[in-house]
SEDOVEX-136201 format. One line per 2 residues: their letters; for each residue x, y, z of N, C-alpha, C. Coordinates in pm, whole numbers, plus 50000, padded with zeros to 5 digits. Layout:
<nodes>
A) X/Y/Z/X/Y/Z/X/Y/Z; ... .
</nodes>
This chain:
<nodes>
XX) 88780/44742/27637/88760/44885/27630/88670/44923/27513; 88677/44878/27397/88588/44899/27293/88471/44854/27336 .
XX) 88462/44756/27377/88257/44731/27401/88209/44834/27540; 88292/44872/27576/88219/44968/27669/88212/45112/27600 .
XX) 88293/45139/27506/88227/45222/27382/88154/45235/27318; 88093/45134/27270/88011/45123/27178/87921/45112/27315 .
XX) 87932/45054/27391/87791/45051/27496/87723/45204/27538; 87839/45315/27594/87842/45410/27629/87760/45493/27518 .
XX) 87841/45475/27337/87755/45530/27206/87651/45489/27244; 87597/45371/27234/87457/45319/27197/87375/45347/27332 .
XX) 87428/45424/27402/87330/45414/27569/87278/45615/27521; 87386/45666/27483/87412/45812/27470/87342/45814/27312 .
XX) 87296/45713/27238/87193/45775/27085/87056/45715/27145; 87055/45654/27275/86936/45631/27313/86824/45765/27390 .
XX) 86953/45792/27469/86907/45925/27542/86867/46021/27455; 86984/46031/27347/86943/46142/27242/86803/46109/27193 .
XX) 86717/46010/27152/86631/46010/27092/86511/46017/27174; 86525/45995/27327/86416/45998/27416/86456/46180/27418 .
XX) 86523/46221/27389/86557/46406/27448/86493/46470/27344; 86514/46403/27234/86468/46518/27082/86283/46460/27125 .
XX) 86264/46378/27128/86119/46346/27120/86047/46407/27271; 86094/46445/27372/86076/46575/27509/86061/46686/27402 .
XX) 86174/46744/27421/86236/46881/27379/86109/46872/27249; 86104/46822/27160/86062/46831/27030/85872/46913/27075 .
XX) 85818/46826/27141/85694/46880/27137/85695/47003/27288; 85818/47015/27350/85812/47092/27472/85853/47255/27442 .
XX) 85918/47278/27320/85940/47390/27270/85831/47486/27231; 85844/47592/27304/85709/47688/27219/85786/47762/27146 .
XX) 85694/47793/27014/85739/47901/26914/85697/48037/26945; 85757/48118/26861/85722/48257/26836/85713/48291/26691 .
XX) 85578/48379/26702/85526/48410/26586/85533/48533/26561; 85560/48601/26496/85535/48805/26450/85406/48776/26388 .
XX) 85289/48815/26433/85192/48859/26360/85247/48972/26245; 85197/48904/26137/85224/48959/25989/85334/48971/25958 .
XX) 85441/48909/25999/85568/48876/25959/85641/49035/25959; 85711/49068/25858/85739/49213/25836/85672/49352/25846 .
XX) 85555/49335/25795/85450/49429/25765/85407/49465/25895; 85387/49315/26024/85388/49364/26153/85200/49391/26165 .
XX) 85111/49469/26285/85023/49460/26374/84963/49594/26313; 84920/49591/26167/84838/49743/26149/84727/49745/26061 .
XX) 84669/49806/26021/84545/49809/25937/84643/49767/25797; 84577/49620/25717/84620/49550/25629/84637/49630/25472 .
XX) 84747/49588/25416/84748/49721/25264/84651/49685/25213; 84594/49772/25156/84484/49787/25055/84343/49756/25110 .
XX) 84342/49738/25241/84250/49706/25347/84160/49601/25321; 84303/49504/25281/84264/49370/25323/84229/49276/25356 .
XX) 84079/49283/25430/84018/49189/25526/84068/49029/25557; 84126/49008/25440/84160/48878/25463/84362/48850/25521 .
XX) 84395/48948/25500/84550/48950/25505/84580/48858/25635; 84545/48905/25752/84580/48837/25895/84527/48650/25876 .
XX) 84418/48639/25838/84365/48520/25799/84510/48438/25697; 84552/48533/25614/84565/48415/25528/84744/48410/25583 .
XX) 84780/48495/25699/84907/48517/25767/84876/48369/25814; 84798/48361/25956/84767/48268/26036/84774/48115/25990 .
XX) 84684/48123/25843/84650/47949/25791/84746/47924/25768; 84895/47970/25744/85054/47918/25776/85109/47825/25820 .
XX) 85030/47904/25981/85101/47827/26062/85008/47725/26178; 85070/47607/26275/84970/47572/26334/85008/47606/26477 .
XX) 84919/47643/26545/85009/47672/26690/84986/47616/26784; 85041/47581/26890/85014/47527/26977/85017/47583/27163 .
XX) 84963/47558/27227/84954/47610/27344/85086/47661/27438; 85081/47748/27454/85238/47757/27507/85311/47856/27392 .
XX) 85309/47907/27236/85318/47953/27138/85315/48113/27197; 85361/48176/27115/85396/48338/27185/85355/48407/27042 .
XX) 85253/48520/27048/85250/48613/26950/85275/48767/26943; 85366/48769/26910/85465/48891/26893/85392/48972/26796 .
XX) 85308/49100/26862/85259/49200/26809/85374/49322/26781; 85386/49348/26702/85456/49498/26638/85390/49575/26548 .
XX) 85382/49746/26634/85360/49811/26527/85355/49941/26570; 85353/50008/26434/85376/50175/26448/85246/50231/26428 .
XX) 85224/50379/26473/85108/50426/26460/85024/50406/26626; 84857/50399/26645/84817/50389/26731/84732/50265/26727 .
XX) 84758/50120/26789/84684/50025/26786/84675/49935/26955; 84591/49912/26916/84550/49803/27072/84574/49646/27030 .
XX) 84577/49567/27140/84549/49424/27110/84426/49343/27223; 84311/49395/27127/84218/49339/27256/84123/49181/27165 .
XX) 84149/49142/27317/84145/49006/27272/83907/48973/27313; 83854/48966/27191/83742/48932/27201/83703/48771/27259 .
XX) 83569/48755/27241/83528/48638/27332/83499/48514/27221; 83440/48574/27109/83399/48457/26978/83376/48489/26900 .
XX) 83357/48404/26759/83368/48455/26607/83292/48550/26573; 83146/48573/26627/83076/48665/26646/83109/48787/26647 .
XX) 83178/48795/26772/83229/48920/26827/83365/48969/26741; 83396/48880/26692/83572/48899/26622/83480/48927/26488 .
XX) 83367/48897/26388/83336/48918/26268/83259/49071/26277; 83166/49059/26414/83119/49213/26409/83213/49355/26457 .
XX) 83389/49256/26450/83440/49372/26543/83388/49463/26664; 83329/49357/26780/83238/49418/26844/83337/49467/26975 .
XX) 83378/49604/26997/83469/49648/27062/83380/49636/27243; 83278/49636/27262/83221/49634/27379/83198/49478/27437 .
XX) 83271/49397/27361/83341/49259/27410/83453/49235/27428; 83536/49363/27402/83673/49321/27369/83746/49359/27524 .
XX) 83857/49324/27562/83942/49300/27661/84067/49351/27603; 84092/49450/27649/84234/49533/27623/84375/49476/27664 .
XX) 84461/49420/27582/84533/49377/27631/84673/49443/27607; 84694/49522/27548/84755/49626/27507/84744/49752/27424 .
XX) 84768/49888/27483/84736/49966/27400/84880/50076/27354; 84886/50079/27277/85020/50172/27254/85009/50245/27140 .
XX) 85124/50307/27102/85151/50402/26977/85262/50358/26983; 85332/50413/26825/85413/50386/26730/85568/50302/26782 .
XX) 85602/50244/26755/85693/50158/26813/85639/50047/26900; 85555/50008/26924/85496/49984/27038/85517/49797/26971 .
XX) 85533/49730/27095/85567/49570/27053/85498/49487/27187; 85430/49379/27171/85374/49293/27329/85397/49136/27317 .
XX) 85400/49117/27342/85406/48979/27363/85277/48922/27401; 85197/48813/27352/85086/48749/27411/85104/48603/27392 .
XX) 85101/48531/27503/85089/48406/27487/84953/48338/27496; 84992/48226/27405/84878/48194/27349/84804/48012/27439 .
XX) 84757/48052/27548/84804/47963/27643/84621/47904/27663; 84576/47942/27591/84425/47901/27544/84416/47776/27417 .
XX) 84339/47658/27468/84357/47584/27333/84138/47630/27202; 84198/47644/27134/84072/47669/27080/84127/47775/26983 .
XX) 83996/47835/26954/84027/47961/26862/84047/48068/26909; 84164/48156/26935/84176/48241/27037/84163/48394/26951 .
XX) 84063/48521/26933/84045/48613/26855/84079/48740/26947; 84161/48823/26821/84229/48937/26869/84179/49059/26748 .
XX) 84167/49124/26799/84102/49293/26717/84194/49409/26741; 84176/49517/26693/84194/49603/26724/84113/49712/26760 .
XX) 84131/49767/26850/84022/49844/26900/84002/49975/26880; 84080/50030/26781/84075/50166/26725/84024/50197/26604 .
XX) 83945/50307/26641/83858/50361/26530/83782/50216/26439; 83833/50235/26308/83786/50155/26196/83910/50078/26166 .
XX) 83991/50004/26268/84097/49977/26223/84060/49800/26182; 84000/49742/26276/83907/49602/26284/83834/49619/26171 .
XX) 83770/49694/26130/83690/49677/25988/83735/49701/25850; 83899/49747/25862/83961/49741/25750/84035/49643/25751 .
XX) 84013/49533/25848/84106/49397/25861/84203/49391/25972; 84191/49488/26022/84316/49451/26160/84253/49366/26272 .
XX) 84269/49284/26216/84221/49154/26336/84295/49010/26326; 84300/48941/26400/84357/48775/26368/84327/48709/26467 .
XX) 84280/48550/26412/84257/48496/26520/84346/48335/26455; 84400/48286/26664/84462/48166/26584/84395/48044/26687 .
XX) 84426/47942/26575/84355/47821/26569/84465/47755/26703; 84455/47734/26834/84530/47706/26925/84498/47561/26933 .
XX) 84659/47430/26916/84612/47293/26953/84700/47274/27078; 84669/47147/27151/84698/47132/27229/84835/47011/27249 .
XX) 84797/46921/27136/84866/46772/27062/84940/46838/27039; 85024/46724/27092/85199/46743/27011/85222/46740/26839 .
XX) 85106/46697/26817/85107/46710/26638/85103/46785/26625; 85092/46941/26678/85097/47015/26601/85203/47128/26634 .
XX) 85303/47072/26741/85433/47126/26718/85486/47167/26619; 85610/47270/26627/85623/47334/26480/85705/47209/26443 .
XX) 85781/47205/26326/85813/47138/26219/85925/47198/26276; 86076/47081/26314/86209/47098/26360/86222/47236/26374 .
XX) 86223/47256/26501/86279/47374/26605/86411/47382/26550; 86521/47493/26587/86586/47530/26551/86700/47474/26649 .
XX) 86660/47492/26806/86718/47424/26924/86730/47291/26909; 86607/47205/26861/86637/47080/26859/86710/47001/26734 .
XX) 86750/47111/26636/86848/47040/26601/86944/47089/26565; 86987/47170/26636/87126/47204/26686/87174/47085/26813 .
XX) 87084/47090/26895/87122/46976/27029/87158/46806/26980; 87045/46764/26833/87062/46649/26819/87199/46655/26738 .
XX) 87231/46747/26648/87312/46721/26599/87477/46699/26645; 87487/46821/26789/87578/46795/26846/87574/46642/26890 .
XX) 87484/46615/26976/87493/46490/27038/87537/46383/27012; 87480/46340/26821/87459/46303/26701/87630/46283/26705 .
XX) 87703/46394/26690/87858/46431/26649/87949/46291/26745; 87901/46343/26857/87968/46314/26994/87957/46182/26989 .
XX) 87829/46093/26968/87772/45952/26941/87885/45883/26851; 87912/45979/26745/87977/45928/26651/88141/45959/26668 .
XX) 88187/46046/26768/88339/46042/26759/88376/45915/26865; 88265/45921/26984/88311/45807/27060/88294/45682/27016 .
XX) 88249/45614/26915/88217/45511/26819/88374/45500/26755; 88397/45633/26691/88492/45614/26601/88654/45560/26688 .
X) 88645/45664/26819/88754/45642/26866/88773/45541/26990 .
</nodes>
């Protein structure tokens, strides 16, 4: 009865490690553009604020960016750096437009540099813009998901009570 325990452990920390290494690069994240501060013309009009939000983090395809914000802003997504540096609104693609409360979801399902503006007034030229660096490699999964290690650790538990007992 014991070696079919330990067989059963050692068959069940095998699975676990083929599951965390799935799960691990199969998880997409979610991001809040600008964390707290949220989707608006940057304090002190910033140009660089969204930029230096982004170099954070690395994202990967499948990744979700959670726009929030109050006031009146769009999320239109331009074509290239060009167009994202001249804030050139007659390239841009509307992908949401709202007022105050207003929240979207965009997934980020493009690998490359994917650029987003805002399309109101002078809001793009006081810095309301971001663009993110989209990979495709599992390298650049986030850094331990929150799911995956909650799952290994249960598993982890379980590995180890049937060992023990």
């Amino acid at each position: 009865m014991g070696n079919f325990r330990v067989g059963l452990s050692l068959s069940l920390m095998v699975l676990l490690m083929v599951a965390m290494t799935i799960l691990e690069g199969a998880i997409a994240a979610d991001y809040t553009v600008g964390e707290d501060y949220g989707w608006d013309v940057p304090p002190n009009n910033s140009s660089d604020f969204y930029s230096r939000w982004g170099s954070r983090y690395e994202f990967k395809v499948g990744d979700v960016a959670i726009f929030n914000w109050t006031g009146n802003h769009t999320i239109a997504r331009v074509p290239n750096k060009a167009d994202f540096d001249e804030c050139n609104r007659n390239a841009a693609a509307i992908f949401v437009r709202g007022e105050s409360g207003a929240s979207a979801r965009v997934n980020l399902n493009t690998e490359g540099i994917n650029y987003f503006i805002c399309a109101i007034g002078t809001h793009c030229e006081q810095g309301q813009k971001v663009a993110f660096n989209v990979k495709s490699d599992a390298s650049s999964a986030p850094k331990q998901h929150p799911t995956v290690v909650a799952i290994s650790i249960l598993l982890s538990a379980l590995a180890i009570f049937l060992l023990a007992h």
